[in-house]
C-alpha positions in Angstrom: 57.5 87.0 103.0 58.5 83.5 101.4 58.4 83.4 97.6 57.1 81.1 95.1 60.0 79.7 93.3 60.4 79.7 89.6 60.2 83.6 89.0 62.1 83.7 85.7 59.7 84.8 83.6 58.7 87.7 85.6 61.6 88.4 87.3 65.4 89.7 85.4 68.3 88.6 86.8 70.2 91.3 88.3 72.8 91.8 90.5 73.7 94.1 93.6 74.4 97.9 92.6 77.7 99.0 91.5 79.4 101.9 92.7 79.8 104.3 89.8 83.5 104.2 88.1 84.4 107.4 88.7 83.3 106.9 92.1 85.3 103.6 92.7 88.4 105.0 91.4 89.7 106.7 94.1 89.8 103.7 96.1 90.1 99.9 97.3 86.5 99.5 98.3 84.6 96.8 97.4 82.7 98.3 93.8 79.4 96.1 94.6 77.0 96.9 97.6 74.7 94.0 99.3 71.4 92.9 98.6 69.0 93.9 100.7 66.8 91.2 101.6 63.7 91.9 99.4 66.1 92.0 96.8 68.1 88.7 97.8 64.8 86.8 97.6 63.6 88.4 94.4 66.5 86.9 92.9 67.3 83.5 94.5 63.0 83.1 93.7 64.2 83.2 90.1 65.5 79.8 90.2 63.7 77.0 88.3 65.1 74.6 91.1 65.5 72.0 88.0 65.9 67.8 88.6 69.9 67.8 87.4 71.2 71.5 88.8 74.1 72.0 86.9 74.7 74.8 89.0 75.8 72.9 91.5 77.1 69.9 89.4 79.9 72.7 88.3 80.6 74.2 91.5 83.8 72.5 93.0 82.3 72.2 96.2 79.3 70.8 94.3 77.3 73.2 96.9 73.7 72.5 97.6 73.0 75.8 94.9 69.4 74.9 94.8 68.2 74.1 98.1 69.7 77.5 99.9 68.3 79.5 96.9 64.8 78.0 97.7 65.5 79.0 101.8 66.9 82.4 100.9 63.8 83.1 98.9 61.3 82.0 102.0 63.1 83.9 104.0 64.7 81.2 106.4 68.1 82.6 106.3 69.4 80.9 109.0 68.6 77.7 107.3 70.4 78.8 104.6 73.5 79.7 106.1 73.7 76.1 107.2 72.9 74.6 104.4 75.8 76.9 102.5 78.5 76.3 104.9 77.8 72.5 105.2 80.0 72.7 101.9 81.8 75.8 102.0 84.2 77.0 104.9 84.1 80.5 103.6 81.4 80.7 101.4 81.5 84.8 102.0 84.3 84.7 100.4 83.6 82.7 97.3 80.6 84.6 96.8 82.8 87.8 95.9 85.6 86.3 94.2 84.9 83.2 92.4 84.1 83.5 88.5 80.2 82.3 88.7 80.3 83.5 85.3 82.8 80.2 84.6 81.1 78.2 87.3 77.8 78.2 88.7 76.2 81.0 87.4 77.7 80.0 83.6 75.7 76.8 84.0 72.6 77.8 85.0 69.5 76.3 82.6 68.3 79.5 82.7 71.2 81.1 80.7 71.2 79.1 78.7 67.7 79.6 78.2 68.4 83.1 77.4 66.0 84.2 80.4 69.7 85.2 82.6 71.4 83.1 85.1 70.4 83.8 88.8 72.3 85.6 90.5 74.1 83.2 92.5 76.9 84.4 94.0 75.5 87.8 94.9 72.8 85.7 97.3 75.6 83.7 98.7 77.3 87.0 99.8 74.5 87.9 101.3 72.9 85.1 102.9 76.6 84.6 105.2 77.1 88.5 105.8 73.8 88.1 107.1 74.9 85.2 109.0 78.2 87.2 110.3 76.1 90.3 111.2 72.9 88.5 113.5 75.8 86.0 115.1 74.9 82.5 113.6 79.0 82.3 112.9 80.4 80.4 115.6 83.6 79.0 116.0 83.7 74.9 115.9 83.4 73.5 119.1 84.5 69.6 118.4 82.2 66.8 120.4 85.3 65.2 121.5 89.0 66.4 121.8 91.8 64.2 119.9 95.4 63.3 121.3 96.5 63.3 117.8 98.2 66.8 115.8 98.2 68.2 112.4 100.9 70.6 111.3 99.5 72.7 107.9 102.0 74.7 106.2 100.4 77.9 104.6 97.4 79.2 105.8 95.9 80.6 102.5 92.1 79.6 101.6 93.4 75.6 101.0 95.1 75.2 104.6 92.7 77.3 106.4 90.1 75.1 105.2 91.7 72.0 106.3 92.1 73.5 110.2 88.6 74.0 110.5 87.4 70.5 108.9 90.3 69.0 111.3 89.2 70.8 113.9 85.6 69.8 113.7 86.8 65.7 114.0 88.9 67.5 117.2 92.5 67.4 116.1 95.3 69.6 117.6 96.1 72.3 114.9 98.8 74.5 113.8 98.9 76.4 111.3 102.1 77.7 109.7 102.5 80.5 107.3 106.0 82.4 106.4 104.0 85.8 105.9 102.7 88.0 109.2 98.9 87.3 108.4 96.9 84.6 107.8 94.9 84.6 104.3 97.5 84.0 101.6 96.4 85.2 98.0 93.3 86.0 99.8 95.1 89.1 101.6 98.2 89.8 99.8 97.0 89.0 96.4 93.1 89.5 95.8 92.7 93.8 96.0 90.6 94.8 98.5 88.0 96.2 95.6 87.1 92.6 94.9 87.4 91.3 98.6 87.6 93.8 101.3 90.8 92.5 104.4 87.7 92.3 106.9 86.5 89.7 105.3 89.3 87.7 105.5 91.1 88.5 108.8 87.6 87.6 110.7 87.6 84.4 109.1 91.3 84.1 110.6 90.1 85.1 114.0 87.1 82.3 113.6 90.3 79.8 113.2 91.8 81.1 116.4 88.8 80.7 118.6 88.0 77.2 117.6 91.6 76.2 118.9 94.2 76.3 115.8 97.3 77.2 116.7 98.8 80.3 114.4 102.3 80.3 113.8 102.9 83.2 111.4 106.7 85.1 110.2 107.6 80.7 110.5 109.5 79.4 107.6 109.6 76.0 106.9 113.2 75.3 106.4 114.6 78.5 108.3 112.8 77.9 111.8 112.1 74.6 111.4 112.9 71.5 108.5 110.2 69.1 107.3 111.6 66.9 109.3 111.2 68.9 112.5 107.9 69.4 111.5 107.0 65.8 111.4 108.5 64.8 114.6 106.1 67.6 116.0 103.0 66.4 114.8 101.0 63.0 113.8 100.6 64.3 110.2 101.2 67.4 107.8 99.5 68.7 105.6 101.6 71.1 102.6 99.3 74.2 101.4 101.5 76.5 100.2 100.1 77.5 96.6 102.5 78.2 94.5 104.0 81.2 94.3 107.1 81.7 91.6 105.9 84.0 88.6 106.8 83.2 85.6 109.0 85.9 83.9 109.1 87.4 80.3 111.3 86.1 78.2 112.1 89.2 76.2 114.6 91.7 76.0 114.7 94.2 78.8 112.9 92.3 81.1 115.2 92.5 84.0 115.4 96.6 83.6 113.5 98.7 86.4 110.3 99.4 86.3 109.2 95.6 85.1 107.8 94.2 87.8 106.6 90.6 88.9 102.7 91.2 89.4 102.6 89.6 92.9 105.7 92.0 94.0 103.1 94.7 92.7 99.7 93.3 94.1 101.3 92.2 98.2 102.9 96.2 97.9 99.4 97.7 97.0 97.5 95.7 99.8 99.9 96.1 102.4 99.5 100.1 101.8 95.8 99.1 101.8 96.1 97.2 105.4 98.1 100.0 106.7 101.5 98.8 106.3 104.9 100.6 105.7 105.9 99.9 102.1 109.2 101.7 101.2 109.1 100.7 97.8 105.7 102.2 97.5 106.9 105.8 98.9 109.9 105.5 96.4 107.8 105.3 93.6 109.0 101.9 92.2 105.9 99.7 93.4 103.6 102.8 92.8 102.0 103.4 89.0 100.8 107.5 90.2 101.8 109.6 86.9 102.7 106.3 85.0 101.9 105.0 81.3 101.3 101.1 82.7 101.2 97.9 80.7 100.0 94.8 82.1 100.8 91.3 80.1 98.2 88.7 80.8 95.1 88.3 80.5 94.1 85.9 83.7 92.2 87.3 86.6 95.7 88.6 87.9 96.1 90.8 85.0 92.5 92.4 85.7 93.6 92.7 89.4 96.7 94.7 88.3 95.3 97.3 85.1 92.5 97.5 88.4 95.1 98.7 91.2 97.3 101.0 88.6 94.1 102.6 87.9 93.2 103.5 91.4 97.2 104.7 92.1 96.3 107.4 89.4 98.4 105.9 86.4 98.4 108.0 83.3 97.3 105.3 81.4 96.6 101.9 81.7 96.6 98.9 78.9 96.4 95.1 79.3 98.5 93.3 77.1 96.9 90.2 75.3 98.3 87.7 72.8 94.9 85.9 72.2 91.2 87.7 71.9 88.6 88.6 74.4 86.1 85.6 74.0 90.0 83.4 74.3 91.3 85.0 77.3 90.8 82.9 80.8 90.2 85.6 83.2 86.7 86.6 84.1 84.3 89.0 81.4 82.9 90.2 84.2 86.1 91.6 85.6 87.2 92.8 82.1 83.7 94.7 82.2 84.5 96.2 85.3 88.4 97.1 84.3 86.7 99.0 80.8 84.6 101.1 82.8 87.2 102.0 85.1 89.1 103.0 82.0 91.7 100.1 81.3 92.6 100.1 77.6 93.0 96.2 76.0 94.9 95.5 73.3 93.8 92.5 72.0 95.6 89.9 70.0 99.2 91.5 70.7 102.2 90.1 72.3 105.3 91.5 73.5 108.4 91.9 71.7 111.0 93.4 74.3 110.8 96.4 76.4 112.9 99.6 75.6 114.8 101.8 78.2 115.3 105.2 78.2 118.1 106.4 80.9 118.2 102.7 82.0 114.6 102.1 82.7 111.6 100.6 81.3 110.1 103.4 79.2 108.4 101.6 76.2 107.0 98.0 75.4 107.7 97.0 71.9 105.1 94.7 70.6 103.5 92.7 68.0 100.3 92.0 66.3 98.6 88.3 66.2 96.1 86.3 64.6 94.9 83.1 66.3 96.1 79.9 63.8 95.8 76.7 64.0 94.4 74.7 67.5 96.8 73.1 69.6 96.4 69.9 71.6 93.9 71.2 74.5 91.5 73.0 71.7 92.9 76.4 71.6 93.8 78.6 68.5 98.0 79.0 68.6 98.6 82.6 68.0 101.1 83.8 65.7 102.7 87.0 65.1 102.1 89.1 62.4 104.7 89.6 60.1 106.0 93.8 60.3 103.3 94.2 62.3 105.4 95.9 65.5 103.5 98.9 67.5 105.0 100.7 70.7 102.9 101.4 73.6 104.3 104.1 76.1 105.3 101.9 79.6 107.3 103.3 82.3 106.0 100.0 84.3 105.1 97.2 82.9 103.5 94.2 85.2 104.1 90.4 84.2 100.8 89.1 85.1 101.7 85.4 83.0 100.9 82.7 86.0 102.6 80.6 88.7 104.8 78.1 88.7 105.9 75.9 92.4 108.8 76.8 94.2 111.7 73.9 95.2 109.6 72.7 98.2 112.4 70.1 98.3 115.6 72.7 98.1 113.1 75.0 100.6 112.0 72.2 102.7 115.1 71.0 103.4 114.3 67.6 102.0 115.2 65.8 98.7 112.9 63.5 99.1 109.9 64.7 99.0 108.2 63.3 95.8 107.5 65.8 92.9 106.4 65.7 90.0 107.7 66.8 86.6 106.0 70.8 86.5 107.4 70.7 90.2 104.4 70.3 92.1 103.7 67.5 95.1 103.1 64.5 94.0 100.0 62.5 95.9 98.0 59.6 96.0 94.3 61.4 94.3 92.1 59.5 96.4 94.0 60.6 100.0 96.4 63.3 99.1 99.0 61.9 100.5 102.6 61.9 99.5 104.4 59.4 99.6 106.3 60.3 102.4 104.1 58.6 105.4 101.8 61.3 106.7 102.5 64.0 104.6 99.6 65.1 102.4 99.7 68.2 100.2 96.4 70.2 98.2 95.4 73.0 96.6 97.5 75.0 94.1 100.8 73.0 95.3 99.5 70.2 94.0 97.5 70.8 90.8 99.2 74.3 89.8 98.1 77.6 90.0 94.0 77.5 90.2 90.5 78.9 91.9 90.3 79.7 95.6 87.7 77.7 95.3 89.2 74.5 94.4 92.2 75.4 97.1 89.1 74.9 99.5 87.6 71.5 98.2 91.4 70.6 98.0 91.6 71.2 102.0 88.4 69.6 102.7 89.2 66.6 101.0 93.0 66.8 102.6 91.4 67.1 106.0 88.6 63.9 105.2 92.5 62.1 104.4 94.1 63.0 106.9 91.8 62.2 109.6 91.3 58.4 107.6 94.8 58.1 108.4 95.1 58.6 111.9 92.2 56.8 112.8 94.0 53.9 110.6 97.0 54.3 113.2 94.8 54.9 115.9 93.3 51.6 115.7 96.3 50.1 114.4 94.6 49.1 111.0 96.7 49.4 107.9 95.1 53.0 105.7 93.8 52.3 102.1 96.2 52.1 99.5 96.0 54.7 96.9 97.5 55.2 93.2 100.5 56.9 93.5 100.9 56.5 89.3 97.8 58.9 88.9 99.8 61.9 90.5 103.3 61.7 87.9 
């Protein structure tokens, strides 16, 4: 039955049900269930479908929020669907993990008309798993088939998204990707309580049946250099996200039982996706029977106190130098995190971390109070004077960000243009480097970021790339860009 828009004031926002914490403990399940499809449009009927959507003015994808809310809620699903993916290569995806809260869903005129945002990404899930399970999910079948051939290097959410926009204008396409699945972050990163392996590894077989090639276990610079590469194909694209964690800089960080947070997250989902983990059985990647601290207090962070909970960790406690309302990582995954009893000690940095028998066994930290803003708006903090505490850790996860690896040292080649943090350097409006035919995007290029933006990042590489060739194809000279704006 279609539905009268505009439902806000006799309709609450509300989202799907949540599995009960104890519940969702004792394992990597996704926590929320689906809408059902009274209830998906009940909720996308709540939508005031106002003249400037700032929904989907903040949406990175700028998705077309408003118009497949107003489908969803009469019932044209189908419509919907294509009106979603138009925009979004895996919309199913970004439904379940991007922050709306930051995003969409924090934009929404009706939050902040204190009548609740819609539930936006809930309807999004739903609308494409309803898409994936009546069939309307086909693989791209190009109009016209293209002589010309794009090697992408990494096949997380940024390169995949590329392959199928550079499928779609009929390019040859390979994908690349030094790890033995396709998905990046998106399988070894993301636990499957926020996004389920399923999700991702049909999106991967989607890729396949369109035509992209998938190279996977292939290291660019051990089976093949950059140069290689572009002998091989007509252009490149780089995709590789960025991947080096940055350490803690305190003493006893190097001791046992202090872990990177990505060494602890691609152990935890390879157990997950059925995989032998050696370091899992020996009990060094594993947090059963442990006191854990996590430091951070990013969407990573929430992912790790998450996963030690579920191993059965004796206690788990998230590490934060700033407060609550200052952290970056989504409330509505520290929400989830409190209820699945994670412990956060706000406003507290570490000191060092103290051994016992030559192994992590405490974290020695310090109180702070936020002082005076620094250049981007945010209060400094600053430690407490004899303020020191110790919290029992016999792991302790660095969850502090990403930094790029040395894709020149890697690549096997100096030249390729970086800039000073050590990520590509492009031209904005193309993405290209300056190395003729070699484009970059996603995290690689503007540091460690959204899933999200990795995919508006690939669709705009992809829209560049296929400028380019046709340029050469015709023999016309491509538009000059502004290198300056990338250093």
């Amino acid at each position: 039955m279609a539905r009268k828009m505009m439902q806000f004031t006799r309709l609450r926002g509300k989202t799907p049900d949540k599995r009960a914490a104890d519940d969702r403990r004792g394992d990597f399940d996704e926590i929320y269930a689906g809408f059902a499809p009274d209830r998906a449009a009940d909720q996308a009927s709540r939508c005031e479908q106002c003249g400037i959507p700032f929904c989907q003015v903040h949406c990175p994808l700028h998705n077309n929020i408003p118009d497949w809310l107003l489908l969803a809620a009469q019932g044209r699903l189908r419509e919907a669907y294509a009106v979603s993916s138009s925009t979004n290569n895996m919309p199913e995806i970004c439904g379940r993990i991007c922050p709306q809260d930051r995003l969409c869903e924090g934009s929404c005129v009706l939050e902040q008309s204190r009548h609740g945002s819609v539930t936006i990404g809930a309807v999004e899930k739903f609308i494409t798993d309803t898409a994936w399970e009546q069939g309307w999910v086909q693989p791209v079948r190009p109009t016209r088939e293209r002589s010309q051939s794009v090697g992408i290097i990494g096949a997380g959410p940024g390169g995949m998204a590329a392959a199928e926009q550079l499928r779609k204008h009929g390019y040859k396409v390979t994908l690349y990707d030094r790890y033995d699945r396709v998905g990046g972050l998106l399988i070894y990163g993301i636990p499957g309580f926020k996004l389920e392996k399923t999700v991702v590894e049909r999106r991967a077989r989607l890729l396949a049946e369109a035509g992209v090639e998938i190279r996977v276990n292939f290291e660019v610079g051990r089976d093949a250099s950059l140069a290689d590469l572009r002998e091989r194909h007509d252009a490149l694209l780089v995709a590789t996200g960025v991947y080096k964690a940055r350490g803690l800089s305190v003493p006893g960080a190097g001791l046992p039982g202090v872990l990177p947070a990505l060494t602890y997250l691609t152990a935890a989902n390879r157990l997950n996706l059925g995989d032998t983990v050696p370091e899992f059985d020996s009990g060094e990647l594993n947090a059963a029977g442990k006191n854990v601290v996590v430091i951070g207090g990013g969407d990573t962070a929430m992912d790790c106190v998450r996963t030690a909970i579920r191993q059965g960790a004796t206690s788990v406690k998230c590490l934060y130098r700033r407060d609550q309302a200052n952290m970056p990582g989504s409330q509505r995954e520290v929400t989830n995190a409190k209820e699945e009893g994670v412990e956060f000690v706000w406003l507290a940095a570490p000191e060092a971390v103290l051994d016992q028998d030559g192994r992590a066994a405490e974290v020695r930290a310090v109180r702070m109070h936020l002082g005076i803003a620094d250049a981007a708006g945010r209060q400094t903090p600053t430690p407490i004077e004899g303020s020191q505490f110790r919290l029992p850790a016999e792991m302790v996860v660095a969850a502090l960000g990403f930094e790029p690896e040395d894709l020149p040292t890697l690549f096997g080649e100096p030249s390729l243009p970086v800039t000073r943090w050590g990520t590509l350097k492009v031209d904005h409006r193309t993405l290209m480097t300056e190395m003729d035919g070699v484009f970059a995007a996603g995290d690689i290029v503007r540091g460690a970021s959204l899933v999200v933006w990795a995919v508006r990042d690939g669709r705009d590489a992809a829209e560049g790339i296929h400028e380019y060739l046709q340029a050469r194809a015709t023999g016309k000279a491509a538009p000059a860009g502004d290198m300056a704006l990338a250093s």
